[in-house]
NULUMTI-114859 format. One record per residue (C-alpha): residue in three letters; x, y, z. Coordinates in steps of 0.02 Angstrom, whole numbers, padded with zeros to 5 digits, always signed. Example, Ala and Ser with C-alpha at 12.3 -4.5 7.8 and 13.67 -1.06 7.14 Angstrom:
<nodes>
ALA+00615-00225+00390/SER+00684-00053+00357/
</nodes>
This chain:
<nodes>
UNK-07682-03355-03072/UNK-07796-03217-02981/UNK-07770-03176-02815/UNK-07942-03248-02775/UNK-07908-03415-02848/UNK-07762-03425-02747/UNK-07831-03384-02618/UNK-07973-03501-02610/UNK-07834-03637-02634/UNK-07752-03602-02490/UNK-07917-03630-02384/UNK-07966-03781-02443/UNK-07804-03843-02428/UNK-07766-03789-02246/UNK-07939-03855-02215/UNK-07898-04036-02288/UNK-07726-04036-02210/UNK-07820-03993-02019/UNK-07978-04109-02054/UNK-07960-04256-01940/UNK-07989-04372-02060/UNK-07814-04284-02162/UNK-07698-04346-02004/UNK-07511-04255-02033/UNK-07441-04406-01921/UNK-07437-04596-01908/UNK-07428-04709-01780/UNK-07336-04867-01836/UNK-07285-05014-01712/UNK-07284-04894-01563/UNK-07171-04760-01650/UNK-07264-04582-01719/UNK-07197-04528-01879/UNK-07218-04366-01953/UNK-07259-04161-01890/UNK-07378-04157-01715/UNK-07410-03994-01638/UNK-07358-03951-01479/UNK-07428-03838-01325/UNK-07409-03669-01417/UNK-07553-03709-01532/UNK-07583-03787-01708/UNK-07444-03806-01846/UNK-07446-03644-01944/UNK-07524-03520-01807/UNK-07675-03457-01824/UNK-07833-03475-01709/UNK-07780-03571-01543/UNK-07602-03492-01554/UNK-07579-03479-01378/UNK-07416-03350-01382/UNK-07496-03238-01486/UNK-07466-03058-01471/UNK-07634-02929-01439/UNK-07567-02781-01383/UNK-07404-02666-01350/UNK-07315-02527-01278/UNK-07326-02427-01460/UNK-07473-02452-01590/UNK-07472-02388-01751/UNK-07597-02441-01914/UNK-07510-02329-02047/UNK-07342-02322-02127/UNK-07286-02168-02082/UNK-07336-02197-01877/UNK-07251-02384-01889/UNK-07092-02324-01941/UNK-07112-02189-01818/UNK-07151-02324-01657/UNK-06994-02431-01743/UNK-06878-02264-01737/UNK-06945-02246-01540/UNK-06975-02427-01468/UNK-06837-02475-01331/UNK-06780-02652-01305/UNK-06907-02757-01233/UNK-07044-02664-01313/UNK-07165-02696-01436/UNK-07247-02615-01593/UNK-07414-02687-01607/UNK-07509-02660-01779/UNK-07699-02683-01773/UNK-07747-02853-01840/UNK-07876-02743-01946/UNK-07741-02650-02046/UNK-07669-02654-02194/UNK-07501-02587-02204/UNK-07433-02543-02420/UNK-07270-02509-02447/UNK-07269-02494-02623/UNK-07225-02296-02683/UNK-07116-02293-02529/UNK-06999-02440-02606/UNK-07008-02374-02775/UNK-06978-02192-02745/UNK-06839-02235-02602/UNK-06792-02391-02595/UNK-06893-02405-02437/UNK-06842-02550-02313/UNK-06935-02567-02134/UNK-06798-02571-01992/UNK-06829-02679-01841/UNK-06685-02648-01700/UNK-06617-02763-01603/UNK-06732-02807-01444/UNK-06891-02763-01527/UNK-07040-02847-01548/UNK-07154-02816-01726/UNK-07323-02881-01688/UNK-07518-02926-01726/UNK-07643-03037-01694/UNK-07661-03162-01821/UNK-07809-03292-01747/UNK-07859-03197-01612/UNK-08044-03199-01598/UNK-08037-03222-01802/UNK-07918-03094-01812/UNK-07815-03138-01999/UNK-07669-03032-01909/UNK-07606-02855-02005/UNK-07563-02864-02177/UNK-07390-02773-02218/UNK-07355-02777-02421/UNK-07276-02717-02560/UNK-07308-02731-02730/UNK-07161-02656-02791/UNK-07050-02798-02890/UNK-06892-02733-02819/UNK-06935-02765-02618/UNK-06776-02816-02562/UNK-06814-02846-02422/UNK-06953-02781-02348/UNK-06914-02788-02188/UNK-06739-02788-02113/UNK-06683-02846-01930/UNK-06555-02724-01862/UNK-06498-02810-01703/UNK-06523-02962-01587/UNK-06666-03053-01525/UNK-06794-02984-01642/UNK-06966-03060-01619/UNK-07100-03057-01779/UNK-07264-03116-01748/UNK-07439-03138-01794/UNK-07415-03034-01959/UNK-07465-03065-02139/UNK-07315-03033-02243/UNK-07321-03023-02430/UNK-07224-02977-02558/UNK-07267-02934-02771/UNK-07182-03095-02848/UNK-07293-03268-02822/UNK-07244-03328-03000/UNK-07127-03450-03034/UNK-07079-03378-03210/UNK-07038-03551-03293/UNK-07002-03462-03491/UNK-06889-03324-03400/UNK-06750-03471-03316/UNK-06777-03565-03473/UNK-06702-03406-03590/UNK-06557-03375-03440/UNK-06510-03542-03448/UNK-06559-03620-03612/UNK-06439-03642-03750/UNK-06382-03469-03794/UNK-06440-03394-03657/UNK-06388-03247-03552/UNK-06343-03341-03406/UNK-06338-03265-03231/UNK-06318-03088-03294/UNK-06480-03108-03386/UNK-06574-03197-03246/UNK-06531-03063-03125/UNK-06587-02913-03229/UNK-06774-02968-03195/UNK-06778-02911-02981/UNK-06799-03024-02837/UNK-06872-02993-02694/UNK-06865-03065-02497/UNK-06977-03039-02357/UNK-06884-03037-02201/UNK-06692-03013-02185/UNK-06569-03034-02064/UNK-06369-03044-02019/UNK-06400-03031-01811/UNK-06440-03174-01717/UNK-06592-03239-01603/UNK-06711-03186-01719/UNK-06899-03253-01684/UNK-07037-03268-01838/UNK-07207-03337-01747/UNK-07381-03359-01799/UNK-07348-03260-01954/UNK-07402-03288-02146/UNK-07284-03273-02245/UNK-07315-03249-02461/UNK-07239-03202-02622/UNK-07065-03163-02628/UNK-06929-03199-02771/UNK-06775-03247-02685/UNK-06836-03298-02487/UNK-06992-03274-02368/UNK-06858-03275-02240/UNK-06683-03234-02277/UNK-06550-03281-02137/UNK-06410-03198-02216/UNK-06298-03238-02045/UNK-06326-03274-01840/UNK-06348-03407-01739/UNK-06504-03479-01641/UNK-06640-03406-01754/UNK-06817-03484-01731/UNK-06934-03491-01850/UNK-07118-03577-01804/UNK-07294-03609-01818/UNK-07293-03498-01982/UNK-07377-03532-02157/UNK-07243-03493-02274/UNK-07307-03526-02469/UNK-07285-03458-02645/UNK-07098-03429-02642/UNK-07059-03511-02807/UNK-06976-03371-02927/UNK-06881-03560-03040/UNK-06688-03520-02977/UNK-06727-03435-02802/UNK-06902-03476-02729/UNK-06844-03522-02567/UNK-06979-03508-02413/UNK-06825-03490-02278/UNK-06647-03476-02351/UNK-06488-03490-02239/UNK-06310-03412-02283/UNK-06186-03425-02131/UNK-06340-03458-02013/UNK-06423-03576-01897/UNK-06588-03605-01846/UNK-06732-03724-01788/UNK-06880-03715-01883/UNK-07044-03800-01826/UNK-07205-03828-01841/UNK-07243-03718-01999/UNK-07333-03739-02149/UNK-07260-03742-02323/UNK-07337-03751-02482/UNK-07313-03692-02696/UNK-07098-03635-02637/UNK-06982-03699-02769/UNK-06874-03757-02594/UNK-06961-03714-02412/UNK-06790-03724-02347/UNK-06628-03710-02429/UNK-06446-03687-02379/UNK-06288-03609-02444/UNK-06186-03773-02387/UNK-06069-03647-02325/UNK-05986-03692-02182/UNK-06080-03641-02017/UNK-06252-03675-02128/UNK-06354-03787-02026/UNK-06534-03803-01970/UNK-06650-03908-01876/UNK-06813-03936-01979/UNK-06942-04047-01870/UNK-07142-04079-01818/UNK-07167-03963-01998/UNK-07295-03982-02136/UNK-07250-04000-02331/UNK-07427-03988-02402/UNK-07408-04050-02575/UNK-07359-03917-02705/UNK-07172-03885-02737/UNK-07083-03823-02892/UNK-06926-03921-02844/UNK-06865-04042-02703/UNK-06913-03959-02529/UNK-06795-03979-02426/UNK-06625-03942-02486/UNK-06449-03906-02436/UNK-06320-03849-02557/UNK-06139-03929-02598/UNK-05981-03865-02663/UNK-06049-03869-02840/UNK-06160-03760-02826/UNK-06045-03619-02759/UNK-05908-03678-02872/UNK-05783-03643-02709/UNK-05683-03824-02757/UNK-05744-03895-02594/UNK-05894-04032-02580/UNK-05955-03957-02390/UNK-06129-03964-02381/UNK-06171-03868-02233/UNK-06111-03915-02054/UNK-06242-04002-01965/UNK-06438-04021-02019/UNK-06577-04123-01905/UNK-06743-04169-02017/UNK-06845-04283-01918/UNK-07025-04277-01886/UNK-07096-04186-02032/UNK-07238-04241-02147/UNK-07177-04230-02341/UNK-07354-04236-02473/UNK-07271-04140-02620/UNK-07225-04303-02786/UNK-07061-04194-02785/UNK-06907-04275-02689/UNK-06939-04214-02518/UNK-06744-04181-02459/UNK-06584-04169-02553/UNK-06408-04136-02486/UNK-06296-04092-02624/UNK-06131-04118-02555/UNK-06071-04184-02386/UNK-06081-04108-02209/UNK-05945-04050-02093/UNK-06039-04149-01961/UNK-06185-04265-02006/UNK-06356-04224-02091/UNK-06477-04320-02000/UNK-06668-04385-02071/UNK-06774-04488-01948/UNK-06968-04505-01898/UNK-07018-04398-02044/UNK-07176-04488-02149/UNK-07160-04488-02352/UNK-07328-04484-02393/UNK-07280-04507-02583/UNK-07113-04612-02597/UNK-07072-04796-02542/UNK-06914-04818-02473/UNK-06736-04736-02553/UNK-06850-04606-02628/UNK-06872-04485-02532/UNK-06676-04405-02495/UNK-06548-04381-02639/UNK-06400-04361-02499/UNK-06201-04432-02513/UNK-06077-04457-02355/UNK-06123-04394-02184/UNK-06319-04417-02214/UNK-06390-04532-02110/UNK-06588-04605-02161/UNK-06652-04693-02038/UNK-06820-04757-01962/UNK-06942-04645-02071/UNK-07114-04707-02130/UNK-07162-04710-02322/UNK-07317-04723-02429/UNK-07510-04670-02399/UNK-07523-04837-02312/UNK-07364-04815-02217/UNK-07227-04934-02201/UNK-07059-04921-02099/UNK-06898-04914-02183/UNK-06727-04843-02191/
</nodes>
């Protein structure tokens, strides 16, 4: 599909999903089911973002002068890139391997919304951008930023031949490259007001840490059939609210290892999804001889539009795995979760014309 096509897509859905007549929540019998945004600004950033970033102690609009600020900036600073600017990474990640480095305390910033401002653009269309950007430390902040990477195809025929009879299997998959966004094994990191595109494996990979927050981003067209995930989890935790997803195989997956959990609430599934969208994985899919699914995962409050099966839980949690308040727009009740022992459903709404159930 051309770029264009996509792109004109993705504004007339954002613009159905904010319409007033397009509510993301319900009110039934006194009780509000489904995302609402909050104080900060509108779910997915954008224009009436109120944290948003305009300005910092470093600003650079070229490559070679943002890897420069990133090699100087102190904790507590931040590198602001003009929302105007648009930042390629391409020859640099496939002559050497290139990876932007972020160090602990340091804030990456733009503008996106500002007075119109669609925020910098930082890409690569190099097929092996893995990752493109890296977190080195704690208590990272991204923000404001268009992020995109070269892989927005889900490559249906490719899986099919891996995986088919007589096919290659893993080794095969893998000799085709996959690519993430943002990566990170230090905790505290912060992804704001971003948009976030195009990447194989993960938009956001949290390869390890604890208390990451990711929110009010649009994450979409993470769907590469195997990976495709819009925010992936290994040994990490996080909250994540108030973003956007749309065309990810999952918008947020787990491991299932143990110490994988998340908090997933007041976020938007706008209707496009390879797979289901909301996913932890089990024991099986490691093949570790264990069922763990995961330690402890929160969905509540989220708005699910995608026909696909909005959350599964493919094994059972150390702790509990709890879904509440969140509104099904496309599944009656003991639809929408494909969960075991330690999920709890509860109190959710279901249908276009909402009713309560389990």
């Amino acid at each position: 599909m051309p770029l264009s096509d996509v792109m004109t897509g993705i504004l007339m859905t954002l613009a159905a999903v904010l319409a007033a007549e397009d509510p993301v929540c319900i009110e039934l019998n006194g009780a509000v089911y489904g995302a609402r945004a909050d104080e900060r600004g509108p779910i997915g950033g954008g224009s009436g973002y109120v944290p948003a970033v305009t300005s910092g102690e470093i600003t650079a609009d070229t490559l070679e002068t943002l890897i420069d600020a990133l090699a100087k900036a102190e904790p507590g600073e931040t590198v602001f890139v003009p929302g105007g600017a648009e930042i390629d990474f391409t020859t640099f990640v496939y002559i050497d391997k290139f990876v932007l480095e972020i160090p602990g305390g340091v804030t990456l910033a733009s503008d996106r919304g500002v007075n119109g401002s669609p925020g910098a653009l930082l890409f690569s269309d190099a097929l092996d951008t893995c990752p493109l950007i890296r977190v080195t430390g704690p208590e990272v902040r991204i923000s404001g930023l268009r992020i995109r990477g070269p892989n927005s195809k889900r490559y249906l025929d490719h899986h099919r031949r891996a995986f088919g009879e007589g096919g290659g299997g893993h080794s095969y998959y893998y000799k085709f490259p996959v690519q993430e966004g943002i990566a990170t094994e230090h905790g505290g990191l912060e992804i704001d007001n971003c948009e976030i595109s195009g990447f194989g494996h993960a938009g956001v990979y949290l390869d390890k840490g604890e208390n990451h927050r990711i929110h009010h981003n649009y994450i979409h067209h993470c769907q590469y059939n195997g990976l495709g995930y819009g925010i992936s989890h290994d040994e990490a935790s996080s909250i994540i609210e108030h973003n956007l997803f749309d065309w990810n195989r999952h918008s947020i997956a787990g491991t299932g290892r143990s110490g994988c959990s998340y908090i997933a609430r007041h976020n938007v599934e706008l209707g496009t999804s390879l797979s289901h969208c909301f996913d932890m994985h089990g024991g099986r899919d490691r093949e570790d001889g264990t069922d763990i699914a995961g330690t402890r995962i929160a969905i509540h409050n989220n708005t699910f539009r995608a026909p696909q099966t909005p959350i599964a839980i493919r094994g059972v949690p150390e702790e509990v795995c709890e879904v509440y308040g969140n509104w099904f727009s496309r599944h009656a009740p003991g639809k929408a979760v494909d969960a075991g022992r330690n999920t709890s459903v509860r109190d959710n709404a279901y249908g276009a014309n909402p009713v309560q159930g389990e």
